[in-house]
N, C-alpha and C positions, 0 to 999 in steps of 0.2 A: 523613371518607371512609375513612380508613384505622382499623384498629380497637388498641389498643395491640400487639397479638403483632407489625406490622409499622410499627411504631414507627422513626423514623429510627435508625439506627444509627451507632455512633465507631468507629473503625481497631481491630483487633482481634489476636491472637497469628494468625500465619500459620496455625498447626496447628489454630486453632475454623473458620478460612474452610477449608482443607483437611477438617475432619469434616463441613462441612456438606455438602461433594460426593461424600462417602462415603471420602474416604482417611484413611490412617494419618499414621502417624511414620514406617513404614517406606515409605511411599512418596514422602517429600521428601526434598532434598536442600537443607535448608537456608541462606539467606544472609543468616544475621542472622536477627533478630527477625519481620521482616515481609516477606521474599520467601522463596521456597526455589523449586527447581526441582523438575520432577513426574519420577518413574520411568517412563521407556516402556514398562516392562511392564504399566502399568494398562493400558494400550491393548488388552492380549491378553486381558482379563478380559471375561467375560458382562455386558452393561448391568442394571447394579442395578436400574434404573426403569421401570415396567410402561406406560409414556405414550411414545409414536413422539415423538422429538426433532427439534425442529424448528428451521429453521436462518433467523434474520432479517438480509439485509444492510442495512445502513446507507449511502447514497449522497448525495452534492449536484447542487445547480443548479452551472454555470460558476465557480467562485470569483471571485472582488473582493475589495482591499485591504480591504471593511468586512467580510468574513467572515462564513465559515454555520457552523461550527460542527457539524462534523460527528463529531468525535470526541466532543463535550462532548454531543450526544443520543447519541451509540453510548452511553455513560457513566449520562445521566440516565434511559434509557428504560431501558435494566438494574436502575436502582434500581428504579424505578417498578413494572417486574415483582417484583421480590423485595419491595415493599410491599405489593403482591398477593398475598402466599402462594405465588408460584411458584417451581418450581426455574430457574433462571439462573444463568448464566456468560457473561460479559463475552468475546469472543477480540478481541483489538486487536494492532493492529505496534506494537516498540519503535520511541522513535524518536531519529533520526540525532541526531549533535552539530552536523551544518552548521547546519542552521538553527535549531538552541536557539539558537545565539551567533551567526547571522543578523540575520534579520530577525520568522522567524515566533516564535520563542520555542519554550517547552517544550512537548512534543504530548501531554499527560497529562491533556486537557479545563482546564476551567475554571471560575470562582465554585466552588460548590455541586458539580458534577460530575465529580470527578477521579477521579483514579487515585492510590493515594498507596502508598509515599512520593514521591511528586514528585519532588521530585532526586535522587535516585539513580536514579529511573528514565531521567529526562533525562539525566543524566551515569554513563555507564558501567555502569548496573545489574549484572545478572550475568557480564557482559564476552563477551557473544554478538558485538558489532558489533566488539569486539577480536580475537577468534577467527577471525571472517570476515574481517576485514583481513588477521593473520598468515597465513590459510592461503593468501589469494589473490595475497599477498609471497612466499611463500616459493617457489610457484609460479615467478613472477616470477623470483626467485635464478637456483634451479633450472637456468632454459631460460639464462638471461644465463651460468649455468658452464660450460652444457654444450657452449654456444657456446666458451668462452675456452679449454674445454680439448679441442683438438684438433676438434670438431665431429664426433662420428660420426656423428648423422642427416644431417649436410648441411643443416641449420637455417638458410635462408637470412634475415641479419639484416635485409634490408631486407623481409621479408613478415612479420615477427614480428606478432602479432597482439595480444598479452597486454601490456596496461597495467595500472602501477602502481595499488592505491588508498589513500585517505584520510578519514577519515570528520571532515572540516572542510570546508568552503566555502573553496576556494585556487586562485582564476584564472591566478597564476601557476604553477602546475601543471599546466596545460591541456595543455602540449607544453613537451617537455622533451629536452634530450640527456644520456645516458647512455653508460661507457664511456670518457669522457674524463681523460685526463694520464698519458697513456703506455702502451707494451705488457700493464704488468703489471695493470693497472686495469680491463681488458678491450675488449671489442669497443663501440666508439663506433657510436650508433644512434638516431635520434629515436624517443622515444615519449610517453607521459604520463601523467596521472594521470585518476582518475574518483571520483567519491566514492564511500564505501564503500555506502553503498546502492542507486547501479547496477551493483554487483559481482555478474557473475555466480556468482559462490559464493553472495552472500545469496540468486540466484534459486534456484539447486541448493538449500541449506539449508532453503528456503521451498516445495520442490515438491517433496521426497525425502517418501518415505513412510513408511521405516525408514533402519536401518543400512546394509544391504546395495543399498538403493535409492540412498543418497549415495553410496557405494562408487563404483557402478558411472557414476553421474554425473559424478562427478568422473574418472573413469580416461577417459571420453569427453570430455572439456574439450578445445576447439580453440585451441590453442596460435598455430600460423604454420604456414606451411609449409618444405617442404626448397626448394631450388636445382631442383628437378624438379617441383615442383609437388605436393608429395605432402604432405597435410594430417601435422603431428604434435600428439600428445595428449600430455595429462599424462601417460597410463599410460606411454608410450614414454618419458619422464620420468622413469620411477619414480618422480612425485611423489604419488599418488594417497596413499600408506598413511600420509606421515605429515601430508598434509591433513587427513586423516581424523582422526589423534590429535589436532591442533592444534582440529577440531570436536566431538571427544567429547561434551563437557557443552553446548556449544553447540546440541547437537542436541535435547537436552531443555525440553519450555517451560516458561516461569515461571510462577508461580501470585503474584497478587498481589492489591487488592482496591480498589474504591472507598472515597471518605468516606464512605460511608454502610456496609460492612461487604459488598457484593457483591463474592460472587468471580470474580477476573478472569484471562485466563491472556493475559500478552503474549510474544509471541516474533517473530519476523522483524521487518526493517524495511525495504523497498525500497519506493523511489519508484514515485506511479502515473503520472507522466509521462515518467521515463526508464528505469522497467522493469514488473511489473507490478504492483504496488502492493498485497497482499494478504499477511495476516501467514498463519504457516506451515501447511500441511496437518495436520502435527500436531499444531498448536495448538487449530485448529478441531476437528480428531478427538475430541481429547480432552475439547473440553467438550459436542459431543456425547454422546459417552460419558456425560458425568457429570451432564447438566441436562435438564429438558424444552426450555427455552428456550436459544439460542445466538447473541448481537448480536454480529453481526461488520462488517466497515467494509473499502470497497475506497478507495484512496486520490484524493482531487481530485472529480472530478464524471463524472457515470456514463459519460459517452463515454469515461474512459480507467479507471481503476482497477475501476471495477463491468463495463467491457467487456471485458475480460481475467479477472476474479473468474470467469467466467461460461466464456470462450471455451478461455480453461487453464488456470485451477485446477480450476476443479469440470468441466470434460470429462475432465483427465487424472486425477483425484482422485474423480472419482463423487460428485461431492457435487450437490445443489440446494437451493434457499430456498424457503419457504411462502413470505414477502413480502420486499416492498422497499420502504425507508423513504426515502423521496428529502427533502432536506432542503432546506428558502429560507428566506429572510430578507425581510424588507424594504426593509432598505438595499442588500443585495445587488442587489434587483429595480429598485430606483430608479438602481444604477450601469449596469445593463442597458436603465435605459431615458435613459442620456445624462445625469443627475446626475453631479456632480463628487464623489469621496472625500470634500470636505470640506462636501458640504453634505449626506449622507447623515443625520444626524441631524434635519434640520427636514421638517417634515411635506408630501408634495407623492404626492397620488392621482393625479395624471395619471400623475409617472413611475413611480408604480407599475404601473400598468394598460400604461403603456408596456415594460417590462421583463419584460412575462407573457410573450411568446415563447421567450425559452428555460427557464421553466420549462415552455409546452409542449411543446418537441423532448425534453426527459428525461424524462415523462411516457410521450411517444413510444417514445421507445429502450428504457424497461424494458419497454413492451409488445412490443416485437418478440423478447423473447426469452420473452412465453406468460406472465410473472409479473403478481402482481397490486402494485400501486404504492398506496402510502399516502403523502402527504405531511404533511412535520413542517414546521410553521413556525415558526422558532427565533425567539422572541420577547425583542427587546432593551429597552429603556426606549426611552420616546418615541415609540415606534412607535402610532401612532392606531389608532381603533377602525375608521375608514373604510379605511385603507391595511389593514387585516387580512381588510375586507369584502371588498373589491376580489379578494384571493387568493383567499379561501375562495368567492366566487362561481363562479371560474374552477373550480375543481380542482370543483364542483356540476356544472359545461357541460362538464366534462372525462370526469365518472364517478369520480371520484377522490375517496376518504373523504380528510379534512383535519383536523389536529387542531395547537391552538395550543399549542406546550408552553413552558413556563418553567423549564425544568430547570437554569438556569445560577445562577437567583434565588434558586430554591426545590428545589434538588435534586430527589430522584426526586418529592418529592410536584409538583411542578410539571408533569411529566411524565407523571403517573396517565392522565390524558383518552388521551394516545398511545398508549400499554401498551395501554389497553380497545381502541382502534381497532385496535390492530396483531392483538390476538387476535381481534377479531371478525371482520377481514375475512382475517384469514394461512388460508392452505389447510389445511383439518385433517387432509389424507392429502398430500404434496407432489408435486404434476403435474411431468414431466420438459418441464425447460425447454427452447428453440428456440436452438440453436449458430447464429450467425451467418453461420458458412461451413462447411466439411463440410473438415477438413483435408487432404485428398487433394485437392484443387482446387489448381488452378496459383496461384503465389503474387501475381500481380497482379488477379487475380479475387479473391480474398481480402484485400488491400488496398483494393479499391475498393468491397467487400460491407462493412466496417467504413467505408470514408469518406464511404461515401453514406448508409446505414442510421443511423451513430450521429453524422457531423457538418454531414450536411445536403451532401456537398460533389457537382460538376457534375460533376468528373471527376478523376483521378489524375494527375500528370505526375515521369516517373522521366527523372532525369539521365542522361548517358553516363557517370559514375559509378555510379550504382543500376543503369544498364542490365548493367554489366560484373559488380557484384556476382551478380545477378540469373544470370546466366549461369556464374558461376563454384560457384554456389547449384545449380546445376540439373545441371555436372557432378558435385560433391561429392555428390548424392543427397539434400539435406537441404530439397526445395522441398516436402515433406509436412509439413513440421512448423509449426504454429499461430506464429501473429505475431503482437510484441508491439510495438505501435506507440507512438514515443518521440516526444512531439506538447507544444504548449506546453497548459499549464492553461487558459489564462487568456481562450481561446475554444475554442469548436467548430468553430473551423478553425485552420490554423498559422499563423496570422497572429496574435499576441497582443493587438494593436490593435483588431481585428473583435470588441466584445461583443453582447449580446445573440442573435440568431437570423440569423446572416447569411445571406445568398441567391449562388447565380450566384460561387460560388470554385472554385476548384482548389488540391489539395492537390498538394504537391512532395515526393515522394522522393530526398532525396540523397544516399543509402547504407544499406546493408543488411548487420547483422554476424549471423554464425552464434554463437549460443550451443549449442551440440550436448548440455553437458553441461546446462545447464537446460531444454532440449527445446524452445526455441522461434528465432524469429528475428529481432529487431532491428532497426524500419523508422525511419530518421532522416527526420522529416519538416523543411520548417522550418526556421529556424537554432537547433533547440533542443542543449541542450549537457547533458554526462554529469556534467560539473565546477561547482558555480556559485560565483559568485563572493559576496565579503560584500557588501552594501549601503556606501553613503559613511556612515553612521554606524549599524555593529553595533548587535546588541543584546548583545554583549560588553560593550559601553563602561559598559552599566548593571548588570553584573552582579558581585556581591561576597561576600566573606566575613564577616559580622559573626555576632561571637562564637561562632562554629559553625554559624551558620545562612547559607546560600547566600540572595542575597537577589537580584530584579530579572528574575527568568527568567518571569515569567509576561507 
């Protein structure tokens, strides 16, 4: 199928993956051998490529502990195009250290379809999710000094807003007191921490446009308020400017590449379930810019990271997709339809056929935003030729092209059949998609247009804590701005227990936080939580150093 010019390809000098996209030397910023950082000034330059670039997201069905694999086709369906002769670039989020040394492991794909170098991207890469840590401590510092010395804004400590973070998995960090052992130690105050990828810095870093966009983002950061009710910012702070130094290089995305030599540009990393889960606008820009083709990935399954990709990245960012690649499995659909985790391996068509309901509702949900839906069925071993029927019939009654890819086995050539579908059926001029709510709409009307539309739910219900937020929201003047709801994965409702397509629920609102300076608003539905904790036995415990090589993360 593939003819030798597009021959699998091995890991390559960062600066042959950078010429292939038309850059120099003078526009990296080198780190090491096989990453470097891209110059924002490509950005300002005329598109070298005579072909409209077109923009593919990458989404799943509901996740399950047997996993879909959505990173690892963002990954293989990249190769697959550049096995085709096509220009392509990869845009993926970096990802967090909680869950490498969790549960889930390293987010860099998998077999055949990675992202390399693997560990260094998993641990620490170019020190973006260390930059967004410091800058959202020092923050932190900042307000805790200005508190101890003297208080000129009248910074009342019990409204303080601004919690610590950490880019680990650490439960006992949840709630913490600070301030304490005497006068000089400072003002004693509960607060706590969050991981560092629902750090509204990373949301700012991940929705700034430029320089002067993060600027102005972070100088509007909501802080707490005074003793008067009077909202304070970073910029009343003066912490804005050297936030801003603390993100400098941060701001710029990385250019890295698959096992097979495609080039990939990862930057941002925030969660799609406690923030919105999209790597950064100028990541996406940039390989834009530089490819016909751009595989980009919203985080979890499309009711929360592809619903937000949609509702405020690309409304505040101008962007849209030709298609959407929604991704299943088959043991995933067999846990949806009442199989146990551990008997997901053995062959059973009922529950498969039984678990096709919530691959209908995300079917559903990309059509409501006007996109055309392609599903990728991530093909594991074992999986039957009947249980593969069974899907591929639906997604026929559905309208929905379907394509079996084995990208994880067989790298990108596993993936080729996808690629063909995604260009055959992706829009060859891109239709402006359908926003889910119209931001100017009152913000419970906008909560209930996302919980009906994308989780199936009967109706909303807001505590007399969300109620008060809600009202304190609507003096503050901030009830225009798009909402990013903070829901569990692991259903389409907030009930983490309800898999498959549940009926007849009600979603709970139990607090609403203002992020001012990342432009949205914060809806805690659920008992879901900003901090997670490690599992009873990490995936720390298997992980090690031999002989220079990191071993156990995958």
């Amino acid at each position: 199928m593939d003819s030798p010019s597009t021959a699998s390809r091995h890991s390559q000098p960062i600066g042959a993956v950078a010429a292939e996209l038309g850059l120099t030397a003078q526009d990296l910023h080198p780190y090491g051998h096989d990453i470097a950082k891209v110059d924002l000034s490509v950005l300002a330059r005329p598109r070298r490529r005579s072909q409209t670039p077109r923009l593919v997201l990458v989404s799943a069905i509901t996740p399950t502990p047997a996993g879909e694999g959505k990173t690892t086709t963002s990954i293989g369906l990249g190769d697959a195009f550049h096995r085709l002769g096509q220009s392509v670039c990869v845009a993926l989020r970096e990802p967090s250290m909680g869950p490498c040394f969790g549960i889930k492991g390293g987010g860099t794909g998998g077999g055949k379809s990675q992202l390399v170098p693997a560990e260094r991207i998993n641990l620490h890469f170019t020190g973006d999710f260390h930059a967004v840590t410091s800058a959202h401590n020092l923050l932190a510092a900042m307000l805790d000094n200005h508190i101890f010395f003297d208080n000129a804004l009248r910074i009342d400590p019990r409204r303080v807003l601004w919690r610590r973070v950490v880019d680990m998995n650490d439960r006992a960090l949840r709630n913490v007191i600070v301030g304490l052992g005497g006068p000089q130690q400072g003002v004693p105050r509960e607060t706590g921490f969050d991981i560092t990828a629902a750090s509204e810095i990373m949301a700012i870093l991940c929705l700034a446009n430029d320089a002067d966009d993060l600027r102005a983002r972070l100088e509007r950061t909501l802080v707490g308020f005074t003793y008067d009710g009077k909202p304070v910012t970073a910029s009343m702070l003066k912490a804005a400017g050297a936030m801003l130094a603390l993100l400098r290089d941060a701001l710029q995305p990385n250019l890295v590449q698959t096992a097979e030599g495609t080039p990939a540009v990862v930057h941002g990393g925030p969660f799609a379930n406690i923030a919105h889960g999209c790597n950064s606008v100028l990541a996406t820009r940039l390989a834009l810019q530089l490819a016909d083709w751009t595989i980009t990935e919203a985080g979890f399954a499309f009711d929360l990271g592809a619903e937000k990709f949609f509702d405020i990245k690309c409304t505040s960012a101008g962007l849209d997709t030709a298609a959407v690649v929604l991704v299943c499995t088959v043991r995933a659909l067999k846990m949806h339809g009442g199989v146990a985790y551990t008997s997901v391996k053995s062959p059973d068509a009922a529950a498969v056929a039984r678990g096709l309901p919530n691959l209908d509702k995300h079917v559903e949900n990309i059509r409501h935003f006007g996109e055309p839906p392609v599903v990728a069925l991530n093909r594991f071993d074992g999986d039957s030729d009947e249980e593969i029927a069974i899907v591929e019939r639906r997604c026929t009654e559905l309208g929905v092209p379907c394509a079996v890819s084995d990208h994880f086995a067989r790298g990108g050539e596993g993936a080729v059949r996808l690629a063909q579908t995604v260009m055959a059926h992706a829009e060859k001029r891109s239709q402006p998609f359908h926003p889910l709510y119209d931001w100017q709409a009152p913000l419970p009307a906008k909560v209930l247009a996302v919980a009906q539309k994308m989780y199936g739910a009967r109706s909303v219900i807001f505590t007399k804590a969300a109620e008060r937020d809600l009202a304190e929201i609507r003096r503050l003047g901030y009830e225009s701005l798009p909402i990013c709801i903070a829901k569990t994965q692991n259903s389409l409702s907030d009930d983490p227990k309800l898999t498959g397509r549940p009926v007849d629920f009600d979603v709970t609102v139990r607090n609403i936080q203002i992020n001012a300076g990342a432009g949205f608003l914060v809806v805690l539905t659920g008992d879901i939580l900003r901090m997670p904790g490690l599992p009873r036995q990490p995936l720390a415990e298997k992980i090690d150093l031999q002989d220079g090589q990191i071993i156990g993360m995958a």
